[in-house]
Backbone bond lengths (Angstrom), bond angles and torsions (degrees), N, CA, C in turn:
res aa  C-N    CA-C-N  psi(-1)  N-CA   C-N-CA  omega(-1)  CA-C   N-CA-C  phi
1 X - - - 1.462 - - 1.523 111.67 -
2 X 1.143 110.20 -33.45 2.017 114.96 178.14 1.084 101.46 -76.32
3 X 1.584 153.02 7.07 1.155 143.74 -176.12 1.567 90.59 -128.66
4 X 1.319 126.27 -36.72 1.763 114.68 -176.82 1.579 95.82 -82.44
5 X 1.144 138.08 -48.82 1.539 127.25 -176.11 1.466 93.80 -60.36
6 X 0.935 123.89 -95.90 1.526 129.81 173.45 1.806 120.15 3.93
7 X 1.319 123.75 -29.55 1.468 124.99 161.72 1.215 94.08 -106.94
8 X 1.357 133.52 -35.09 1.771 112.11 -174.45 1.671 115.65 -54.92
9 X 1.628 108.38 -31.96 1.113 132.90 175.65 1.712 115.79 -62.34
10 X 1.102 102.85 -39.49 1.549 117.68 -156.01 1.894 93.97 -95.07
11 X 1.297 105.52 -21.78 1.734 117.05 179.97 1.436 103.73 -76.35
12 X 1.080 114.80 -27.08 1.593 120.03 -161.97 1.811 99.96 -95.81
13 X 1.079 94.04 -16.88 1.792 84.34 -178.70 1.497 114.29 117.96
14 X 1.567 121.00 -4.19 1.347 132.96 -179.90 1.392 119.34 -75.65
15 X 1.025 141.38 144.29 1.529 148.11 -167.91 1.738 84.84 -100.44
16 X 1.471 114.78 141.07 1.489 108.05 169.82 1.335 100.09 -156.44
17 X 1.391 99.69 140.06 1.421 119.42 179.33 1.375 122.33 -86.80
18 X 1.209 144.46 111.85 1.209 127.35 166.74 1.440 142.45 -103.23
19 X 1.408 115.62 134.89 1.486 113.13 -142.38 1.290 92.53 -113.12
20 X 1.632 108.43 142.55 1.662 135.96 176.00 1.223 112.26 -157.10
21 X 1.880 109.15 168.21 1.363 96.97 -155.15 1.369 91.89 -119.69
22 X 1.388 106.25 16.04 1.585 109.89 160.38 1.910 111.09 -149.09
23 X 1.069 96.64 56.85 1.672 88.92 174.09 1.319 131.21 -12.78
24 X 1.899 101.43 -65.51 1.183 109.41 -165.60 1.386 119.21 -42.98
25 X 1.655 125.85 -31.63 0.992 149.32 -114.25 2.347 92.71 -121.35
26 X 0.996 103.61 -6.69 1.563 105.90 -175.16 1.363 90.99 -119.64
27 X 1.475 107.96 112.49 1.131 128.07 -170.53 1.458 120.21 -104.97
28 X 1.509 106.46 -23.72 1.513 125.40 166.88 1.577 120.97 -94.10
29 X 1.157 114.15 8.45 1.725 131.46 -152.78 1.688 87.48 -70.84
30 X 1.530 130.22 -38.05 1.573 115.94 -172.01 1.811 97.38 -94.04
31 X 1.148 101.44 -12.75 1.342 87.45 169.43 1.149 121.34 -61.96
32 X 1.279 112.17 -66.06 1.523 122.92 -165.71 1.834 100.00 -71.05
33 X 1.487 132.59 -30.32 1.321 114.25 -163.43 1.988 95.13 -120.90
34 X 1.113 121.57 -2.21 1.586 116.42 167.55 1.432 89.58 110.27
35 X 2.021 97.39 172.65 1.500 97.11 -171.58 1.415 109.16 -101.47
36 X 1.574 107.09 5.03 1.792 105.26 170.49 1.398 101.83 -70.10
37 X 0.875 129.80 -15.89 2.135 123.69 -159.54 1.514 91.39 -86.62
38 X 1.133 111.19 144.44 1.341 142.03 161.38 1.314 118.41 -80.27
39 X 1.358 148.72 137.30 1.342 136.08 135.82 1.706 125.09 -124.46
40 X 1.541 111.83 134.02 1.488 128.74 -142.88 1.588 104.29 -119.27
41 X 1.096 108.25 153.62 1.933 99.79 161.22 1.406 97.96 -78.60
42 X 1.600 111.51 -176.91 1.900 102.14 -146.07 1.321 90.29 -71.14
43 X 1.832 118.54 -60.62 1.297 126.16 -164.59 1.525 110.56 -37.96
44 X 0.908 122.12 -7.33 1.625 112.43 -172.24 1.524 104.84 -132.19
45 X 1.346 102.75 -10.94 1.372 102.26 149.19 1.894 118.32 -67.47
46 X 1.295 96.86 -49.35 1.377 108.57 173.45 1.496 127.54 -42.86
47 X 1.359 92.80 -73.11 1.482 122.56 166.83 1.885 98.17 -49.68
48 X 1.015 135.52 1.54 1.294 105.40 -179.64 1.866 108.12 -119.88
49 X 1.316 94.83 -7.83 1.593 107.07 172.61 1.673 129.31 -125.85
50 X 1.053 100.71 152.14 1.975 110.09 176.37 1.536 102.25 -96.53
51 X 1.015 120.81 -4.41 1.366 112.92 174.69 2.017 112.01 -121.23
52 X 1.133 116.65 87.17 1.532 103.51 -174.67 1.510 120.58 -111.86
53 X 1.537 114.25 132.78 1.756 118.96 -145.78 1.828 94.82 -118.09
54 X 1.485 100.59 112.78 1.793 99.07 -163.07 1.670 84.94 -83.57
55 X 1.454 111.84 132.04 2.026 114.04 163.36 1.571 95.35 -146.76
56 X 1.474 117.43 47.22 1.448 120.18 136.79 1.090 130.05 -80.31
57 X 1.410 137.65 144.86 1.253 123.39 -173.73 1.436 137.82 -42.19
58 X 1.094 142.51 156.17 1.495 117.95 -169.22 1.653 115.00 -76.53
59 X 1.334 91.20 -24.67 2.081 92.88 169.19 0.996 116.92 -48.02
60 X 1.868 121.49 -34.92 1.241 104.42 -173.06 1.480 108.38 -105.67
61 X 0.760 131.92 27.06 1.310 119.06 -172.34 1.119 124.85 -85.98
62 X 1.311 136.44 -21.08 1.723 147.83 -148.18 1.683 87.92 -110.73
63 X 1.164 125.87 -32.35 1.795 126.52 169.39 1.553 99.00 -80.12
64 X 0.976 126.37 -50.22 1.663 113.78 -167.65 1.599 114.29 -71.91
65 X 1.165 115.71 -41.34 1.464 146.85 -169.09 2.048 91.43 -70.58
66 X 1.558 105.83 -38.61 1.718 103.49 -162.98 1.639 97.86 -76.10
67 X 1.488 111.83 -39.00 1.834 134.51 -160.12 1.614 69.52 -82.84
68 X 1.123 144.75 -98.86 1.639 135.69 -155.68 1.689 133.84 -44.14
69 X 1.491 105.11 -17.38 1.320 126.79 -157.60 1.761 111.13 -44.44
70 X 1.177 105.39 -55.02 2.012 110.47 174.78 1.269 96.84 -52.78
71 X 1.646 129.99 -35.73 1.752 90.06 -150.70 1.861 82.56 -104.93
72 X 1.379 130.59 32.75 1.543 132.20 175.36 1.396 106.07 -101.09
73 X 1.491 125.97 -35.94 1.473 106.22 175.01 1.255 129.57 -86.45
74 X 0.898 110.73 -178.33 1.313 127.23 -143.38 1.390 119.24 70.12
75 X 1.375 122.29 -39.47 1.472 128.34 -148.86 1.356 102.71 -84.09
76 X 1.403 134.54 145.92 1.635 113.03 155.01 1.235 111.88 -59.81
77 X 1.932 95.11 160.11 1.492 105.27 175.07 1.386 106.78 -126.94
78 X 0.463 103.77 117.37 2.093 97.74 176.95 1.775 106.85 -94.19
79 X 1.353 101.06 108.93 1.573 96.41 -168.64 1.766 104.78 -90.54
80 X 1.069 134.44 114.09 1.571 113.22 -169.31 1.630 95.18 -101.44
81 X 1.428 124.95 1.41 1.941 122.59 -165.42 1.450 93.34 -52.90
82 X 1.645 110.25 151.70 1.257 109.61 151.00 1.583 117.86 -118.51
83 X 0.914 132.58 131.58 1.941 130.98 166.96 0.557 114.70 -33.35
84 X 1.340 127.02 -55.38 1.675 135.54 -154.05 1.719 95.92 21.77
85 X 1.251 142.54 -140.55 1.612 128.26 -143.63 1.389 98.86 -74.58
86 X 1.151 159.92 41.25 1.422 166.08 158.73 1.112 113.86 -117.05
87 X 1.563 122.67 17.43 1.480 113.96 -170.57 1.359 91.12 -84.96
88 X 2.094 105.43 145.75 1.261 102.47 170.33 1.620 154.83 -45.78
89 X 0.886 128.71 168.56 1.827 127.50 -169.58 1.576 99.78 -61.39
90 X 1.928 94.51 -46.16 1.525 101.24 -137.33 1.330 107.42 -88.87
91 X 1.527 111.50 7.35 1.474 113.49 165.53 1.936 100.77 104.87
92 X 1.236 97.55 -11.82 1.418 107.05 177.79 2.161 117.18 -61.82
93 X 1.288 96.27 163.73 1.495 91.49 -174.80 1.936 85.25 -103.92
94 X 2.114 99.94 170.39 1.265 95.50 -176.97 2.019 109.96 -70.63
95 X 1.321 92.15 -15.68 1.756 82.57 -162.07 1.693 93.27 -67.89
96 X 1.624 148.85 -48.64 1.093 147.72 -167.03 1.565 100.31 -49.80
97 X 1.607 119.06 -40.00 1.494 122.19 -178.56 1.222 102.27 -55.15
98 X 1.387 136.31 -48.64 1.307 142.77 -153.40 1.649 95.62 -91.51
99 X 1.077 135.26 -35.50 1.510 141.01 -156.59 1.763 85.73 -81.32
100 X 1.303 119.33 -56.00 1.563 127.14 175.02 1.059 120.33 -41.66
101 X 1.681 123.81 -48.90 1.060 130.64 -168.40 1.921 112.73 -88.32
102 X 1.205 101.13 2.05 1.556 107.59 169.92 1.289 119.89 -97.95
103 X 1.301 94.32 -31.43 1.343 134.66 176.49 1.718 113.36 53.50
104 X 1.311 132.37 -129.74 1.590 135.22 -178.39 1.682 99.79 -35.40
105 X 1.167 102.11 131.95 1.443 111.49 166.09 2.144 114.49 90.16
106 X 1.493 93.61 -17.11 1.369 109.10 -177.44 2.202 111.03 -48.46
107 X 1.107 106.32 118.43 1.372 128.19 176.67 1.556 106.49 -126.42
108 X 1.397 94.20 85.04 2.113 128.34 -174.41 1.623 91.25 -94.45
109 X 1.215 114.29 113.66 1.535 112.06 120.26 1.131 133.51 -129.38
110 X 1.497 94.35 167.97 1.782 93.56 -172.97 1.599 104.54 -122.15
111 X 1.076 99.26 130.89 1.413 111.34 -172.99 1.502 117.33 -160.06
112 X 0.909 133.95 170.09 1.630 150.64 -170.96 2.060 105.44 50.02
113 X 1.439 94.81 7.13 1.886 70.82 -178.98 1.582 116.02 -80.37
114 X 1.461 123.16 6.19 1.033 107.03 -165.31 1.873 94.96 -115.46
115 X 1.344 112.13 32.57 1.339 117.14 178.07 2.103 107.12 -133.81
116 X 1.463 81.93 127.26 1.804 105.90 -178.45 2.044 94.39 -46.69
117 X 1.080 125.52 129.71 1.091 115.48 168.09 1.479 122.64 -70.56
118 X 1.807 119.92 -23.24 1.093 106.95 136.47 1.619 153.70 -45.88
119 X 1.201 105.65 5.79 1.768 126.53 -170.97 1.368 97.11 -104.70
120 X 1.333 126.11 -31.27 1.457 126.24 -173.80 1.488 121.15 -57.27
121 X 1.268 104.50 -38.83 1.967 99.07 173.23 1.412 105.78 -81.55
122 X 1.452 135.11 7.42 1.184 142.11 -171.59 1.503 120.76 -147.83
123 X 1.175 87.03 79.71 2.056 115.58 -163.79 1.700 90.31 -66.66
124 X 1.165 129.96 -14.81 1.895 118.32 -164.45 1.548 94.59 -129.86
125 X 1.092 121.53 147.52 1.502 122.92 -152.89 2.030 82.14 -117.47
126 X 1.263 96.67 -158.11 1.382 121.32 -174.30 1.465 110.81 -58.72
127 X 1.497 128.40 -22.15 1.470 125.81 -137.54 1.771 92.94 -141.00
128 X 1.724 100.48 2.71 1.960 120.46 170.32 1.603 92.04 46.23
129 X 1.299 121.16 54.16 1.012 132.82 137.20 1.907 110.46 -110.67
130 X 1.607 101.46 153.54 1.707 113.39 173.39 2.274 98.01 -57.20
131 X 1.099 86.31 147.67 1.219 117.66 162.81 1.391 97.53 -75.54
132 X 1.525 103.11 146.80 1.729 117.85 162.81 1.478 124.27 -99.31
133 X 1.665 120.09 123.11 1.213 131.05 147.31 1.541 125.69 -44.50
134 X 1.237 132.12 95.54 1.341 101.79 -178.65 2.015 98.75 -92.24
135 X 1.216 130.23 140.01 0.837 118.47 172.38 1.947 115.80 -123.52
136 X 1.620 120.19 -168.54 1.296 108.91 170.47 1.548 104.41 -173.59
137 X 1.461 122.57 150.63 1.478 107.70 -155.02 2.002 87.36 -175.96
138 X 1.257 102.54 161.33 1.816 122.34 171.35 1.140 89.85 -99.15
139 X 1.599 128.36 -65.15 1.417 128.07 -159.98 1.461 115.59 -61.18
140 X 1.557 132.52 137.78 1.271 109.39 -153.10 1.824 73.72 -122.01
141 X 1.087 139.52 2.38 1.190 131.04 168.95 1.510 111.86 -79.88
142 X 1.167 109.19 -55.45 1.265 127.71 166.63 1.488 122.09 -48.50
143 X 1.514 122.84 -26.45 1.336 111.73 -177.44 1.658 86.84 -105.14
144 X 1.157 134.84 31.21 1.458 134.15 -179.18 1.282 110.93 -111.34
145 X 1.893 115.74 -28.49 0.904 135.71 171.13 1.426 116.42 -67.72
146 X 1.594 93.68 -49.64 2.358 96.78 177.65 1.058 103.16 -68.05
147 X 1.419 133.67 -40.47 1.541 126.07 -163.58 1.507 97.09 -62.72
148 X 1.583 116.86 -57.75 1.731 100.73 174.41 1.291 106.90 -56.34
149 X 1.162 139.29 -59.79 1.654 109.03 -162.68 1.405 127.72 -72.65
150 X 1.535 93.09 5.78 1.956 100.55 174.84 1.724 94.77 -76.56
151 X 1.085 104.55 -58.71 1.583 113.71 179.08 1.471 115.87 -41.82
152 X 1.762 126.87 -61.77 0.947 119.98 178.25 1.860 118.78 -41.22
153 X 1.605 111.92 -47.07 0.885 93.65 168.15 1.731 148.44 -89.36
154 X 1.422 80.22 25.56 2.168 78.72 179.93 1.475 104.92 117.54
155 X 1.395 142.75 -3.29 1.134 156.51 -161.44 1.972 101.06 -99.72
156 X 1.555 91.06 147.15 1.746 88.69 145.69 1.583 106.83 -128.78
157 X 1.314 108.32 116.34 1.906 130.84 152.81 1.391 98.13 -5.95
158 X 1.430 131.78 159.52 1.545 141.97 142.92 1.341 75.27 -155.40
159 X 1.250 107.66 148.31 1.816 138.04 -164.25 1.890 86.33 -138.37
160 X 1.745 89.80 106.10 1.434 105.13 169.47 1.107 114.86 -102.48
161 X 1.192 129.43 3.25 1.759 122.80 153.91 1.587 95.93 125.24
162 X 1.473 116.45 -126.01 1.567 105.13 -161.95 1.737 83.88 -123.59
163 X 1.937 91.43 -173.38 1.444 98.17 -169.53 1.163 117.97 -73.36
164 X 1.548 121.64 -6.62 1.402 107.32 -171.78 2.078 99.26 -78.36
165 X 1.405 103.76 -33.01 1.522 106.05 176.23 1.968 130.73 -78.92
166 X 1.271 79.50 5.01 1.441 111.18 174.76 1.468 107.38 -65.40
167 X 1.873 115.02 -40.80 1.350 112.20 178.34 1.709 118.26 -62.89
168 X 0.892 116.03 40.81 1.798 123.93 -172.65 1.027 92.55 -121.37
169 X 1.353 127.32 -60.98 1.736 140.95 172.85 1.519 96.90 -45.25
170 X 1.519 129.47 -49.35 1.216 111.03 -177.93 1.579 114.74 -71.17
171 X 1.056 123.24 -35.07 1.794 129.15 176.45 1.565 114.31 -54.15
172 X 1.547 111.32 -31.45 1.517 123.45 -149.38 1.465 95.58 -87.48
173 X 1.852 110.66 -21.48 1.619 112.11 -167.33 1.488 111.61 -71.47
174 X 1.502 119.29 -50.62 1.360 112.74 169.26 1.921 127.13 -79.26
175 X 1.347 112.60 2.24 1.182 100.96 149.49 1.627 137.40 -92.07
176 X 1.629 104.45 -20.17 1.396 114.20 140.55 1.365 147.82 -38.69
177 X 1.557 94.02 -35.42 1.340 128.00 -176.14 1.888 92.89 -77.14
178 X 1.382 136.23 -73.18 1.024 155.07 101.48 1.791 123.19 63.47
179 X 1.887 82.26 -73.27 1.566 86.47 171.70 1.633 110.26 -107.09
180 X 0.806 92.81 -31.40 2.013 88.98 159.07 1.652 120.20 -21.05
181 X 1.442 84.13 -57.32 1.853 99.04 -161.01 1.317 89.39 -92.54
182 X 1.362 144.32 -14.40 1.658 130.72 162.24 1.586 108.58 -82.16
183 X 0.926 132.23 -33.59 1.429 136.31 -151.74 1.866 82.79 -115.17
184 X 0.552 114.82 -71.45 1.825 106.78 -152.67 1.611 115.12 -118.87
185 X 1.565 97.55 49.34 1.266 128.74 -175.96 1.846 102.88 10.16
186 X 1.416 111.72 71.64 1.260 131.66 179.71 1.757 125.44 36.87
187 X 1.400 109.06 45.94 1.428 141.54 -154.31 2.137 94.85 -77.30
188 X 1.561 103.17 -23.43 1.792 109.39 173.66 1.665 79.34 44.82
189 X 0.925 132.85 37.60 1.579 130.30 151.77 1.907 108.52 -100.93
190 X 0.704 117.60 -46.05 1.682 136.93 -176.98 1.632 88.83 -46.76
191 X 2.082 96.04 153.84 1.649 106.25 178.53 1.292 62.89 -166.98
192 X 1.739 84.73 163.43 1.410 124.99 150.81 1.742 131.17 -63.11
193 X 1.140 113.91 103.97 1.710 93.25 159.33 1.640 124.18 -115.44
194 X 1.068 121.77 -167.84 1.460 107.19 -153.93 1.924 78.98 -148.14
195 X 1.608 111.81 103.61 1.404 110.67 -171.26 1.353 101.29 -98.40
196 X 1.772 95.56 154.67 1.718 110.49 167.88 0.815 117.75 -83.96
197 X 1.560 103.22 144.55 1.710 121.00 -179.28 1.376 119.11 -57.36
């Protein structure tokens, strides 16, 4: 997903940083994402944007996210991790974990987990309609901001409410996951849409 957002981003006209915790060490990194892309250790990945999109695994996130936390607020975050068997005790979704752990000033959204990262260079599905964003957020500036950049890139927005209702988006990922591989013998082409009455 950090390499398909990351050119969807970079297609649209966005400067994007990409953060690792060993740069030096990705040796194919302009291969696979072009020679405009950058890649940074995180902090300067961080430090180099107002918009920052976590697609590390979800194990790590609550340690990387805790060691990064001062230089995360203010900024958006677009959390896309999913739990899948790590989802919290307390009934909570992962983006509220991450919104907590930034804590004062925290601007969480959650958005893109419920999209195949193969779907990303391909914003119009089977039926040449946009694919759906489902996203979810407190900050209402901040989820004003993802909804445009879902759009810029080829997407249509659905605004699922805030982070605590965000944990639906986390449930919806492994049954997605689910019917994919029953229905379309695991094609990571399949999305959600949400039809009119």
């Amino acid at each position: 997903m950090a390499f398909a957002l990351g050119k969807a981003f970079l297609a649209a006209g966005y400067f994007v940083a990409f953060g690792s915790r060993k740069p030096e060490t990705k040796n194919q990194f302009h291969e696979m994402v072009g020679d405009e892309s950058k890649i940074y250790g995180i902090q300067a990945a961080i430090d180099a944007g107002q918009i920052i999109i976590i697609t590390i695994p979800y194990s790590q996130v609550a340690e990387t996210v805790r060691k990064f936390a001062n230089s995360l607020k203010n900024k958006v975050v677009i959390d896309i991790t999913n739990p899948f068997t790590a989802q919290p005790n307390d009934g909570s979704s992962g983006a509220q974990v991450t919104a907590r752990i930034i804590g004062e000033k925290a601007r969480v959204v959650a958005a893109f987990k419920t999209n195949f990262a193969e779907t990303i260079s391909e914003p119009k599905d089977s039926s040449d309609k946009p694919r759906e964003v489902h996203y979810a957020g407190d900050d209402k500036d901040a989820k004003d901001i993802v909804a445009g950049l879902i759009e810029e890139i080829g997407f249509s927005p659905v605004d699922c409410g805030t982070l605590a209702q965000s944990v639906t988006l986390d449930h919806m990922v492994p049954l997605m996951i689910r019917l994919d591989e029953s229905l379309y013998g695991t094609s990571r082409k399949s999305s959600w849409r949400i039809a009119s009455p």
